[in-house]
N, C-alpha and C positions, 0 to 999 in steps of 0.2 A: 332286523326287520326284513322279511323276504323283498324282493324283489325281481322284475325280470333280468334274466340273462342272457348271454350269448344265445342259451340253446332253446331259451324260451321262454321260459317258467315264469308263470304267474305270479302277481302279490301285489302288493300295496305298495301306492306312491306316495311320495308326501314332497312337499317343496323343502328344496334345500337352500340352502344360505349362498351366496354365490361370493366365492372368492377373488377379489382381485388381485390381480397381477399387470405388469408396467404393459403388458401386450393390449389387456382389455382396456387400459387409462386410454393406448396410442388408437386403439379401435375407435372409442367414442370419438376421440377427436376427428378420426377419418371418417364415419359415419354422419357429423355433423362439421364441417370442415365451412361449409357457406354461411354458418351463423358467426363463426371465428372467425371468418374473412370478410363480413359485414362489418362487426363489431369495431374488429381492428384496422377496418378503413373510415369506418362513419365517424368514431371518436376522434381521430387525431385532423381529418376535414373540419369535423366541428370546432378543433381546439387554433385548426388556424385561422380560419375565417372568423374567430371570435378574438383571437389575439390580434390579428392585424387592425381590428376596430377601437383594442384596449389603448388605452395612453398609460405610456411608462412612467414609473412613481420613480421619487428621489428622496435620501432620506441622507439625515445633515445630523450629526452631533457635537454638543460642547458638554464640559464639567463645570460644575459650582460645588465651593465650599462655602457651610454654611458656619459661624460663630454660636457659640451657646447663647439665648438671652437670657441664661441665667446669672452672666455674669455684667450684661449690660443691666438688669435688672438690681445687682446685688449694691450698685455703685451707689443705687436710689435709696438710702435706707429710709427716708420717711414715705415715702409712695408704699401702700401698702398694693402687694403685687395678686393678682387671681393663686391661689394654690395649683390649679392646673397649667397656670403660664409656666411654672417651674417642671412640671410631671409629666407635659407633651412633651416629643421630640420633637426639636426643631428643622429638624430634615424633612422629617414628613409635612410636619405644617407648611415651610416656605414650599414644600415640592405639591403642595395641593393649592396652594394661591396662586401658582402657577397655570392652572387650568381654569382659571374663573374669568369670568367676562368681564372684569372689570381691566384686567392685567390685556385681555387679549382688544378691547377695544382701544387702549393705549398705543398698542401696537399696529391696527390700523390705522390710528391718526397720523402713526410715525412715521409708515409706510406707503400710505396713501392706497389702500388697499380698494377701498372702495371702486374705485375703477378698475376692471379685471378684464381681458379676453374672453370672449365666449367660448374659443376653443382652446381646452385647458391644454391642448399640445402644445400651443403656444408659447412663446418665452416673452413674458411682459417686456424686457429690456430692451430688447431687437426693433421694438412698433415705440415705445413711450418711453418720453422722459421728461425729468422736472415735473413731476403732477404734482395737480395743485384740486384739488377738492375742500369744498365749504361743506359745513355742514347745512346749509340749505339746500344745496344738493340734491335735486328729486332722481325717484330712480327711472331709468327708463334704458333702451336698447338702441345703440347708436353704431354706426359705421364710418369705416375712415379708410379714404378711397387712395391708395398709394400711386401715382401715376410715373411711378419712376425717376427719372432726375429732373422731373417737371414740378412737382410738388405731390401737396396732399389736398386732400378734400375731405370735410367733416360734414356728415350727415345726422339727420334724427330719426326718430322713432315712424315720420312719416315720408321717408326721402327727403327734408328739405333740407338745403344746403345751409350750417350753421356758418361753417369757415373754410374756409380755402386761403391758400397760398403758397410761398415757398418753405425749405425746410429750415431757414430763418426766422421764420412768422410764426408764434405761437398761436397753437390750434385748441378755440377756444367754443363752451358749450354752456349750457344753464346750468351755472353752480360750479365748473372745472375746466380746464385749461394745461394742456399739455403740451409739448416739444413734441413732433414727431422725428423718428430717427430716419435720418436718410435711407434711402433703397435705388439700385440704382439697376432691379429687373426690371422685368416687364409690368402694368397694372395690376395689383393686386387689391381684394377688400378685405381687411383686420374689422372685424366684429367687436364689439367690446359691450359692456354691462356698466352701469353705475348702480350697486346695491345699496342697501341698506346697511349702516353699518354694524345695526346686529347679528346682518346674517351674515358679511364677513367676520366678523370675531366670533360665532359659530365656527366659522370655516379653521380660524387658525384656531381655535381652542383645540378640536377636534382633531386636527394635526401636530398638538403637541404631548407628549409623553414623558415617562424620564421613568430611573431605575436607579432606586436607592442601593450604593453600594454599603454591602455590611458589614458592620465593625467600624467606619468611616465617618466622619460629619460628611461626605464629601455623594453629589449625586450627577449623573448625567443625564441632559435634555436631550431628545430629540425632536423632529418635526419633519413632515414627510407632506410632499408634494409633489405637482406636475412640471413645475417649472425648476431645473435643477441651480440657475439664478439664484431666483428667489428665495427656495428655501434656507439656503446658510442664510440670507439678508433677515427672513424671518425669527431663524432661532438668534442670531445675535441681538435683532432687539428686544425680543422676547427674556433673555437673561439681564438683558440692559434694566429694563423696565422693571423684573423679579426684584433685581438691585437697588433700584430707587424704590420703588414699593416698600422697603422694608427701611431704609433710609428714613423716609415719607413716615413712616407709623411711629417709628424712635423720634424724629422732630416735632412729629403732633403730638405727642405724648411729655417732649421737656417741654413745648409750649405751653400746654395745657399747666402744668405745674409750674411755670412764670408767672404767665398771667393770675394762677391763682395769689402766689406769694406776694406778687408785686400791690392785690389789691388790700391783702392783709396787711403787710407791712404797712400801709398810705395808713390804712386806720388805727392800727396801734401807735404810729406815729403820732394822730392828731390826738387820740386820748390821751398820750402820754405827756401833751405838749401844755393839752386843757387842763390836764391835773396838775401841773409843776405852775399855771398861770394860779389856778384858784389857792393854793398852797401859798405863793407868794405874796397875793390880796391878802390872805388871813394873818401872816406875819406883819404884813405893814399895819393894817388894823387894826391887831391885839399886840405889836411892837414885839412880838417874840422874835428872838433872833435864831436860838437851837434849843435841842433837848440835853435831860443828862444822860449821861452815861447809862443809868438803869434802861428810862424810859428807851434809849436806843436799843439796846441788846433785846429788852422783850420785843419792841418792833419788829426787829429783826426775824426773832423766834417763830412770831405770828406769821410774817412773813412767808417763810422756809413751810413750817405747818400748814400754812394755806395752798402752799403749791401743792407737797403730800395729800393734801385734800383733794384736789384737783384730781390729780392721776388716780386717786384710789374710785371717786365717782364714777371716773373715764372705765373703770374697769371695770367695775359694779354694775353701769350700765350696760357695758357689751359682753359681758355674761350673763346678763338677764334678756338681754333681746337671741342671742344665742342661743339659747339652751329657752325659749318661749315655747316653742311648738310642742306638738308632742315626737316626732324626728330632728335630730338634726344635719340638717341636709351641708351640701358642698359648700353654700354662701357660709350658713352659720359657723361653718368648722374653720376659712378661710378667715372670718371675723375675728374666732378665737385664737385663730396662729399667729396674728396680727394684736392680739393684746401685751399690751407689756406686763413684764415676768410672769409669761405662761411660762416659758422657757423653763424655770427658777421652778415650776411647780411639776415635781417628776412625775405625780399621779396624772394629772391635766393630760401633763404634755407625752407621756403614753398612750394615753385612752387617744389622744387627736391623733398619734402619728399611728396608729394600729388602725385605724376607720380609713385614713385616708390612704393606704396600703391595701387595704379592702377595696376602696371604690378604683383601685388602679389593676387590682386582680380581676376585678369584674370588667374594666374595660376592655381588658388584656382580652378575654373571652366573648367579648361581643363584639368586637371592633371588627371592621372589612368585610366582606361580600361572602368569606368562610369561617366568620365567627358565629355562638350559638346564638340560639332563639330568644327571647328574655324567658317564656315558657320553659325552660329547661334547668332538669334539677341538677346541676354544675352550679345556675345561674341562683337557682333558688338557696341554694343550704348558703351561697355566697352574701344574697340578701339576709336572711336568718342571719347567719354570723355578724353583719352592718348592725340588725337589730339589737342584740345582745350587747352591742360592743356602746349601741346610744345608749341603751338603760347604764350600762356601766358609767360613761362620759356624762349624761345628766351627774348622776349621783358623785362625781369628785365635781363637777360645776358648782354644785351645793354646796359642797362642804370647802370647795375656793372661796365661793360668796359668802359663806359665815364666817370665813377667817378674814376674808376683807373689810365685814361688815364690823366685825369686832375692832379691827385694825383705827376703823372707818370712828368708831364710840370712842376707841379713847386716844384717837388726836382730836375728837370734838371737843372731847373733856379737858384735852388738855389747855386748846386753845380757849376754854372759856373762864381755863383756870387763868391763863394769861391776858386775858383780856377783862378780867378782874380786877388783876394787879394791876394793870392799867387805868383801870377809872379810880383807885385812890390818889391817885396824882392829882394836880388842881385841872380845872375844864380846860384852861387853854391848851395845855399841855395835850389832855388826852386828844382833843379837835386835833391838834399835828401830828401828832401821833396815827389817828386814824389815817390824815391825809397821807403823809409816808409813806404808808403799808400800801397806800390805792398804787402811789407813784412811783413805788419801786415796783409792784407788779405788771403795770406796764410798761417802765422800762425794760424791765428783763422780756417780758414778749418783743417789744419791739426788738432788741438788740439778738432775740433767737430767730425770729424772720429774716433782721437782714443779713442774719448770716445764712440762713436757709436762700433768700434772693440773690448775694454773690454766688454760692454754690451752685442755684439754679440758671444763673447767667455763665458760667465756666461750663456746666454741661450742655445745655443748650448749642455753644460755640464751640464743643468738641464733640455733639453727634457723629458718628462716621459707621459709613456702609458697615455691617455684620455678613454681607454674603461678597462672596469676592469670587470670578472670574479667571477659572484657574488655566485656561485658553478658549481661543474662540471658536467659531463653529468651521467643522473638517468641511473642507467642499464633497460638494452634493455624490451621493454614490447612488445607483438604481439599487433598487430589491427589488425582490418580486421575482416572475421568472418570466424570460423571453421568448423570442418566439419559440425561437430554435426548440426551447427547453417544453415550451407549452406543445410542441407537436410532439416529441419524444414521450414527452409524459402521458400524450393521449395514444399514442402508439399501445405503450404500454397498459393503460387502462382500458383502451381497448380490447388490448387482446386477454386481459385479465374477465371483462366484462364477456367478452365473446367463450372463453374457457368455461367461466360459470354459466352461461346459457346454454354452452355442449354438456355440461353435465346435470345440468337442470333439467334440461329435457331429456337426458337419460336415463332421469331421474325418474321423469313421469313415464318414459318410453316402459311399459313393462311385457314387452314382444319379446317372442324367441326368435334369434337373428342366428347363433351358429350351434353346430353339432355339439358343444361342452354345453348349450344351454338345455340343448331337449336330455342331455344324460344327467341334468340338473335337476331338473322339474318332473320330467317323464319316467327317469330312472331305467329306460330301455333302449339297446344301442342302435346308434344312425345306419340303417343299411343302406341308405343312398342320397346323397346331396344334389338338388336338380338346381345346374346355374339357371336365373335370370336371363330369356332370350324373349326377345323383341317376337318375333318368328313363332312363340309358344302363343301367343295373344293374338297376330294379325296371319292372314292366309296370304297366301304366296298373291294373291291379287288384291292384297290390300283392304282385304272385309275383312272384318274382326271374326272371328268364330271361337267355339268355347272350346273345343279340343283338336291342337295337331299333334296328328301321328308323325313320329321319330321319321319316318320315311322320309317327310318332308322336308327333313331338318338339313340331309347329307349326310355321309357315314363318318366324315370326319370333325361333324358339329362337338363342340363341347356339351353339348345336352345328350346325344347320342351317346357319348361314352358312358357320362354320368348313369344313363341307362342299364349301359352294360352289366355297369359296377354294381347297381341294384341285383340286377340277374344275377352276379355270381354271387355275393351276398346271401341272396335269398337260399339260393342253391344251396351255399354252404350252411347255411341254419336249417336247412331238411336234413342234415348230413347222417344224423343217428336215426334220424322218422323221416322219410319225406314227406317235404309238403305238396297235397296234392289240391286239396281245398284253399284257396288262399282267397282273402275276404280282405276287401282295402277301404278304409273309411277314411275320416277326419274331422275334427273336435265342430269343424265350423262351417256354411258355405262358402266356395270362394276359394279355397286352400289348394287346390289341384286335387284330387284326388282321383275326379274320373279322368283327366288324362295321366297320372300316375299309375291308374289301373291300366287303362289300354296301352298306353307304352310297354307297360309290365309286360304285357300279352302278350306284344309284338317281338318283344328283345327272347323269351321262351321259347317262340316260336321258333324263330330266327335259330335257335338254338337245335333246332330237329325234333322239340316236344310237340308231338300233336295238343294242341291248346284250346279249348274256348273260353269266348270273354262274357260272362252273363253280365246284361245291367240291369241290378237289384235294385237300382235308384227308384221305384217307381213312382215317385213322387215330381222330382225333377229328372227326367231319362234325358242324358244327353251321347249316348255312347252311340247311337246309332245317325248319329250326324257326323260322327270324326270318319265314318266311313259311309256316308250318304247312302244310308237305308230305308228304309221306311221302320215304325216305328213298332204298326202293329203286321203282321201277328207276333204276338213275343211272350216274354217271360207271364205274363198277366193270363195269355191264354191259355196257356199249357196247363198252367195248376190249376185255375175251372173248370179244365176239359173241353176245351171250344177248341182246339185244335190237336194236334200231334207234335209231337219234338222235332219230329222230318220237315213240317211244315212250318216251325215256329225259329227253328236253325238256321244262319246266312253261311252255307259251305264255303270254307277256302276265300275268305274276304282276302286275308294272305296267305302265305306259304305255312301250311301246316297251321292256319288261324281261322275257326270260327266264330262267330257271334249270335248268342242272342239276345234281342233286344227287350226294352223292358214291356213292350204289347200296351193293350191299352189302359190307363187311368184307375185303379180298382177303387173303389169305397175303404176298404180293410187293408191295406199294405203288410202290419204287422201281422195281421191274421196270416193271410196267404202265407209270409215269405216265416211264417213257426209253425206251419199246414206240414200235415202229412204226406201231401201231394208235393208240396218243396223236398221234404228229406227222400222221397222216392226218386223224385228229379234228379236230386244230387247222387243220389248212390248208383242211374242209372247212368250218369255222367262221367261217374269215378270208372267204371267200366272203359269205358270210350275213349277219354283221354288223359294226356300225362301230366296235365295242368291243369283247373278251372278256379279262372279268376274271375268275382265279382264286384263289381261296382256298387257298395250300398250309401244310401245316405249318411250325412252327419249324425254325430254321435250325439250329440246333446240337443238337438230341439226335439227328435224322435227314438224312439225306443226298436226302430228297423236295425239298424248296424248289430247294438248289441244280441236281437233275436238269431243274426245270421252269423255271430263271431261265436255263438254258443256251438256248433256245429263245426265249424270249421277248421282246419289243419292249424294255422296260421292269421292272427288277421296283423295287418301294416297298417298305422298310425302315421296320417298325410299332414305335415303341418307345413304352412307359410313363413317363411323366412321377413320379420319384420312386419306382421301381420296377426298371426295366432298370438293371443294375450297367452301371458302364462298358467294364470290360473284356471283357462278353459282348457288348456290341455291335460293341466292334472286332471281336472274334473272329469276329461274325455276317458285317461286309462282308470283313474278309478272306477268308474262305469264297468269298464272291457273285465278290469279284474275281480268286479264284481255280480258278474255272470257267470266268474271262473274263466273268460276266452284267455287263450295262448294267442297273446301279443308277442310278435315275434321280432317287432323291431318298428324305427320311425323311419320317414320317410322326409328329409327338409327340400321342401320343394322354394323357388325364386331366390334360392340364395345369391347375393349380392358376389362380386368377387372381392370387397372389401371386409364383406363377415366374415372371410377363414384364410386367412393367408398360408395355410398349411396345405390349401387342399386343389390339384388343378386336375384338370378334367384330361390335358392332353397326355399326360403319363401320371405313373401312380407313383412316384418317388415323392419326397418330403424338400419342400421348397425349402432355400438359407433366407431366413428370412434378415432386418436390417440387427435380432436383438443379436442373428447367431454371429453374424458378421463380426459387431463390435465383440463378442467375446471370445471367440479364435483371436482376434483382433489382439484382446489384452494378454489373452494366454500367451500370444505371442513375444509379447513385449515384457514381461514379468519369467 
């Protein structure tokens, strides 16, 4: 794609991509240096003055191991057990009762937590001891006035004095009662709270935690607080309590199975007492003393078959309440686990252990805070599979219950065949006979309870803890981070926060700041860098004015050379064509351009060119005030014909420098300055002298620049350093090159001395800067 070059030539710009390198990263930061040094002072102010307000945390751990209850479970064989008492982990269970309110309100009673300091910085041990809290206890906000080794003094909620006296006297309130701990400073007042005590066990539930180690039964508690005291006091009796808790549920539990047996036994006892009474009336009264031989042995038979009766019912019925619904759910499957000789039935006892394998897969998957949705087809083809697997388990239910039921036909047949044989015996006989059968059925009950009652009195009185205390809680350690740590950190965030806001807004900045950005964007070389001087803006007596002349500046100003450096520049790009027409615009106003023109003029001049400066501006003419002219007669009058060039020309403003100015006001600016009367101007100009530089407008709100860059030797493109966007400068030379004008080069006027570290005004050598430093540096050392 063409573009301009050294020597000229026209073409098309386009924006280029801008390469970084570590020069331009260290630039942004030096161009925005006070948001990185805000940043990096505001965050770590804020991080201290927010930590010195924080109160330090403490954090206390112990381990528990936990016992299977599957084996405390196993020892019960008649307590028929939940299927999922056996299929939870008992880790997790005991490690989630841990956290519930009923465990952590235990611990406030234990503790006496209810009374707390108001200021958690506080150490409860140091102000109280021996507390004693009721549960009538109202809440309320009290004070306790330490007078040093004089005593204490107990206040309420409205200053009045509950108690006072020495540190002997206990210090007593509505509902509590404490020891204050001696002090032997100056007056001090400890604040203190009487809560609720659910919103302390809130407090410590909240503060406690724990972390199941894996592969292990074995977990560790922790619990975190202000008072580093307190906390190990906490978690210790928080494990204490874990410990009896589970104790407490194994003893209510053989209780509950005592007391049942012990009431069954009482009444198998009496029936069995009542039958062996009315048995004996019947012998005295019919004089029978015993049976024979036969009549025993069928007794017996009857006997044995009536129990078989017994358990085949027992089993009849809870496979029919089982298998009722149209699913069978956890109860009903837990029922049938719990029938005697499912076991013995391999169809049964597949289809049960293949469901309940199912509902522990499906748990598996929905369990904890990252398990799935129920919504979800994992969750779904897992329910489907449950379904399929009940139609199967119905249908061996069935075909259990019709082999029971067959079972069930012919011991009734059989018993009716012996109960037959029975009644041909004479009546007395069969009446004792019947009575036997009653009275040995409830002896054998009775004699299977009390042995069920001794075994439930042995367990009972050998309950013992399942979680056991594998040490106790480490004294208290901080976490958290301190101050030290909380300034450093903000240091660092700071300066992290202040970097991303230097490159945020360098982000949005899209200005041309150095000479690699206009040969980026403009695609035409820098023929002079103008620094940033105070002096270009304000006049030697402090009135602001829009253009000083380089005169002003001194011959050893930094701006003055920059000038130079333009001139010879320029010079050198006429070198194959001189330029004798040269035309200075810029994309915007504001940019310098008229005093980049008349400096132009002046540095030529300087040079022994006879020069004039035309100002083509005529829109905004400011050229004829850098040298306190008047304004008319001028460039306006000449091309209408209302004056002469003799008259319209300021002879010798400087040495070998005229001027003319832009005259008055026209209606038509572009007319005039693409007039015939312009191009005869200029050609009679080119005669006369060895330079003519004009002053035109911006390039982009009027169509003047371009009319007069059509014509002209050379025109220079004026941009502002940290002010020209970049896409109005493309826009400015596609314009130029879209006229066809010969742009001969740019022009970066207020460059900063932090935008080009390459480039100084006072010699023309190539500064070391810090990257060339460190790489001699390495070269060195390698």
């Amino acid at each position: 794609m063409p573009r301009t070059d050294n020597g000229g030539l026209s073409g098309t710009s386009r924006l280029v991509p801008r390469e970084v390198h570590l020069r331009d990263l260290v630039a942004v930061l030096l161009r925005h240096w006070r948001i990185v040094a805000l940043m990096g002072l505001l965050v770590p102010v804020g991080a201290y003055l927010s930590g010195r307000r924080s109160v330090p945390r403490y954090q206390s751990r112990l381990t528990v191991q936990v016992s299977s209850q599957k084996q405390v479970f196993s020892q019960w064989e008649d307590i028929r057990v939940d299927e999922l008492a056996l299929k939870t982990d008992p880790v997790l269970s005991e490690a989630l009762v841990l956290t519930t309110q009923r465990l952590a309100l235990r611990v406030v009673e234990a503790l006496r937590l209810r009374l707390e300091p108001a200021d958690q910085a506080l150490r409860r041990n140091h102000f109280f001891a021996d507390i004693i809290v009721d549960s009538s206890a109202p809440n309320g906000r009290y004070q306790m006035v330490l007078r040093g080794p004089a005593g204490f003094e107990v206040r309420g909620p409205g200053g009045e004095v509950l108690s006072k006296g020495t540190y002997a006297d206990r210090a007593t309130g509505p509902g509590f009662s404490f020891r204050a701990v001696p002090q032997d400073g100056p007056e001090q007042i400890v604040r203190f709270n009487i809560v609720m005590p659910e919103e302390s066990a809130a407090w410590v539930s909240g503060g406690l935690s724990y972390n199941i180690r894996e592969g292990t039964n074995a977990f560790d508690i922790f619990f975190t607080g202000t008072d580093p005291e307190l906390v190990p006091a906490i978690l210790n009796q928080a494990a204490l309590q874990l410990r009896r808790d589970g104790t407490d549920r194994m003893r209510e539990l053989a209780d509950k199975k005592l007391q049942y047996i012990a009431i069954q036994k009482q009444e198998a006892d009496s029936q069995s007492q009542a039958k062996l009474q009315e048995m004996q009336r019947f012998k005295e009264t019919e004089q029978i003393s015993d049976l024979g031989a036969e009549e025993t042995a069928i007794i017996g038979s009857i006997s044995e078959a009536e129990k078989e009766r017994q358990r085949l019912m027992v089993q009849i019925t809870t496979l029919s309440e089982s298998a009722g619904g149209d699913t069978i759910g956890l109860d009903g499957l837990n029922r049938l686990a719990a029938v005697e000789g499912v076991a013995s039935n391999a169809a049964l006892d597949f289809q049960i252990q293949n469901i309940l394998k199912l509902y522990d897969e499906r748990r598996t998957l929905t369990a904890g805070p990252l398990g799935l949705q129920e919504r979800n087809p994992q969750v779904d083809a897992i329910d489907q599979r449950i379904r399929t697997s009940n139609v199967a388990l119905r249908a061996a239910v069935r075909a259990a219950l019709q082999s029971l039921r067959g079972r069930l036909d012919a011991l009734n047949r059989s018993t009716a065949q012996m109960r037959a044989r029975l009644r041909t015996f004479p009546g007395q006989e069969t009446q004792i006979a019947q009575l036997q059968i009653e009275s040995g059925i409830l002896n054998e009950t009775y004699k299977y309870l009390l042995g069920q009652f001794q075994a439930a009195q042995l367990q009972q009185a050998t309950v013992a803890p399942y979680i056991n205390l594998l040490d106790s809680a480490v004294p208290a350690y901080r976490i958290g981070t301190t101050l030290m740590q909380k300034v450093l950190l903000g240091v660092l965030v700071g300066l992290l926060l202040g970097l991303g806001g230097a490159f945020f807004l360098e982000y949005l900045d899209q200005t041309i700041k150095s000479a690699a950005d206009v040969q980026r964007v403009v695609g035409v070389p820098v023929l002079g860098q103008i620094p940033y001087e105070a002096k270009l803006a304000e006049g030697g007596n402090g009135k602001r004015q829009p253009i000083i002349v380089m005169q002003a500046l001194g011959p050893d100003d930094p701006a003055t050379e920059a000038y130079r450096a333009l001139r010879t520049n320029v010079t050198f790009v006429g070198a194959d064509k001189p330029l004798q027409f040269i035309a200075v615009t810029s994309p915007s106003p504001g940019e310098g351009k008229s005093t980049t023109a008349t400096n132009l003029a002046v540095t030529l001049a300087q040079g022994g060119n006879r020069t004039i400066l035309v100002d083509g501006d005529l829109r905004r003419p400011l050229v004829h005030r850098a040298f306190d002219l008047n304004q008319e007669p001028g460039l306006t009058d000449v091309l209408i014909g209302r004056v002469s060039q003799r008259e319209a020309i300021r002879p010798q403003v400087a040495a070998q420098l005229d001027v003319l100015p832009a005259g008055s006001a026209p209606p038509n600016p572009s007319e005039l300055l693409g007039s015939g009367a312009m191009h005869a101007l200029v050609s009679d100009l080119r005669r006369q002298y060895d330079y003519i530089v004009i002053d035109t407008p911006p390039t982009l709100p009027v169509t003047d620049a371009a009319v007069v860059a059509t014509s002209a030797d050379a025109t220079i493109l004026v941009l502002r350093s940290g002010d020209t966007e970049e896409h109005a400068a493309a826009r400015a030379i596609e314009m130029l090159h879209r006229v066809n004008a010969r742009v001969a080069g740019a022009v970066l006027n207020g460059v900063a001395r932090r935008h080009d570290q390459y480039y100084t005004y006072y010699s023309y050598r190539r500064e070391r800067g810090p990257q060339t430093s460190v790489k001699t540096l390495i070269s060195r050392m390698f």
